[in-house]
C-alpha distance (Angstrom), angle and dihedral (degrees) to the residues before:
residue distance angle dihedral
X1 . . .
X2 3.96 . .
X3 4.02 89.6 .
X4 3.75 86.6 46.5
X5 3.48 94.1 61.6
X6 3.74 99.1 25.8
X7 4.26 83.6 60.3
X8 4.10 88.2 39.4
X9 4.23 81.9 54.5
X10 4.61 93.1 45.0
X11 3.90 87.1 48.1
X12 3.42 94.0 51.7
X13 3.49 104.5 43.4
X14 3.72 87.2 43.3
X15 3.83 88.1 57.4
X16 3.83 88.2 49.5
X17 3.87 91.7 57.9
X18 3.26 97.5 47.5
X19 4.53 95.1 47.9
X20 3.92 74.6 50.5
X21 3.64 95.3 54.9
X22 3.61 98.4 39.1
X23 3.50 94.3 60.2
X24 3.72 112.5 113.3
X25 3.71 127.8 -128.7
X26 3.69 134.6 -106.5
X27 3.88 117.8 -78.1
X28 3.77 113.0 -124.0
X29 3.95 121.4 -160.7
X30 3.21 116.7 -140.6
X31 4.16 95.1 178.3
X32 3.36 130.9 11.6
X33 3.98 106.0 -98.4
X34 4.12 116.0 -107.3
X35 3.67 118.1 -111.8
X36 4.06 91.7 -126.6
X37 3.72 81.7 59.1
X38 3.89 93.9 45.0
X39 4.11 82.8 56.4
X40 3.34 94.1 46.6
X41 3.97 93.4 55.0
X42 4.02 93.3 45.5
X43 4.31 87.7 53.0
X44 3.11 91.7 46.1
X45 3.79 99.4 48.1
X46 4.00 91.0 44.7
X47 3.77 85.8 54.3
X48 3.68 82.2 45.6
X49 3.80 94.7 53.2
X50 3.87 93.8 43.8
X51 3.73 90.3 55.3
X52 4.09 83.3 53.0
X53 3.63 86.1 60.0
X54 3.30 100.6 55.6
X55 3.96 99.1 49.7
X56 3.84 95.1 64.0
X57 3.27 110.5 -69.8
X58 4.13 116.8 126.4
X59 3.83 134.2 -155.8
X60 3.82 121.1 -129.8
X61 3.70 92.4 -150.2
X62 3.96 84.8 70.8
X63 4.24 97.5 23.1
X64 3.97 111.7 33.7
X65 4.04 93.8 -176.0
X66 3.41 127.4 117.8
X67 3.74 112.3 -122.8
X68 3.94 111.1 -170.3
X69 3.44 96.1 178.0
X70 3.95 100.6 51.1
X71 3.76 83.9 55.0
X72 3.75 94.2 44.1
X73 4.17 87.6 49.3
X74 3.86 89.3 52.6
X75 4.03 87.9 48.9
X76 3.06 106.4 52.3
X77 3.92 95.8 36.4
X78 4.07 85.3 57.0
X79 4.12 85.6 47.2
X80 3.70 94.7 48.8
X81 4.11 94.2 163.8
X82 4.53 85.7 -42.2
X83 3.83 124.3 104.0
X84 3.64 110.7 -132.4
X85 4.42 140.1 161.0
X86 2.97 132.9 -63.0
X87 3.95 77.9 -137.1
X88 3.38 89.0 49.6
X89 3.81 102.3 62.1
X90 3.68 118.0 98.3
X91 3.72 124.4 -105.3
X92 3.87 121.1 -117.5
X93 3.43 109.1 -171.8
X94 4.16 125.6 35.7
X95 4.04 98.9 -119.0
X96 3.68 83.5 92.8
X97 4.20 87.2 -161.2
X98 4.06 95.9 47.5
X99 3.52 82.1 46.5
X100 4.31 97.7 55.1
X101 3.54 80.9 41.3
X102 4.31 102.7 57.7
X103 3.81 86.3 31.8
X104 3.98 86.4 61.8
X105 4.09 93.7 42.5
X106 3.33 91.2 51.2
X107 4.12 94.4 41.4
X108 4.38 82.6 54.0
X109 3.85 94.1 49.9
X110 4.11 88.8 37.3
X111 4.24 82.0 49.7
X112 4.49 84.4 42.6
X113 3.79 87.9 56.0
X114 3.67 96.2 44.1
X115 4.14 97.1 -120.2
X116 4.11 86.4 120.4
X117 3.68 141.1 16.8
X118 3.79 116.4 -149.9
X119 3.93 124.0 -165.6
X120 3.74 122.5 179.6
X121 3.77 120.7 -100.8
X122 3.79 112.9 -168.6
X123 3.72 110.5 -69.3
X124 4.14 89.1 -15.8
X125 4.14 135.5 59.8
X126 3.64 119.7 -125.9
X127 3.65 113.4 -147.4
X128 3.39 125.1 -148.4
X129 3.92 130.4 -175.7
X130 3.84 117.5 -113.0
X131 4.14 114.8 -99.1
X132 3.48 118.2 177.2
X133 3.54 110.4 -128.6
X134 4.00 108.2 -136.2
X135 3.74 120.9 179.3
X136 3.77 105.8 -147.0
């Protein structure tokens, strides 16, 4: 039971050090950008966005339904055997608050099931993909 928890305690501060090191660092300006460049960025991110659309992703506006497992398919493809934010996870739908808000229902019925574990990190939740722990 004491190696259970003592590997439990190694995995998790292992995971802490590398969040830590995967942070990125601050962005510096060396100029002020140009406003054709500013343009640019905002085409390029609608065509961006419209592409989104098209790959399975759905907007509330025109679909109001809950769809747990089109969030829990975008989970656990973003997990895919990593811990990550809560922050972190993309958004589906473009009501960024309805969004936070199925992306955490579905994380607690996800956590329920036993496909994730999630433990509070300051003002975030780190999620972390279920692994059975088998002493052998």
């Amino acid at each position: 039971m004491a190696e259970c928890r003592e590997r439990k305690r190694r995995r998790k501060e292992e995971l802490r050090l590398f969040l830590a090191a995967s942070r990125s660092s601050d962005l510096c300006l060396t100029e002020m950008p140009h406003t054709k460049n500013v343009e640019e960025l905002s085409r390029d991110l609608d065509v961006f966005v419209d592409s989104t659309a098209e790959a399975g992703r759905y907007d509330p506006r025109e679909d109001d339904e809950f769809r747990p497992e089109e969030y829990r398919r975008v989970i656990l493809a973003t997990l895919d055997a990593c811990s990550i934010r809560f922050s972190a996870l993309p958004c589906i739908c473009s009501d960024l608050r309805l969004d936070r808000a199925r992306r955490f229902m579905t994380l607690l019925f996800m956590e329920q099931d036993r496909e994730v574990w999630l433990e509070q990190r300051g003002q975030d939740i780190l999620v972390v993909p279920y692994e059975v722990d088998v002493q052998g």
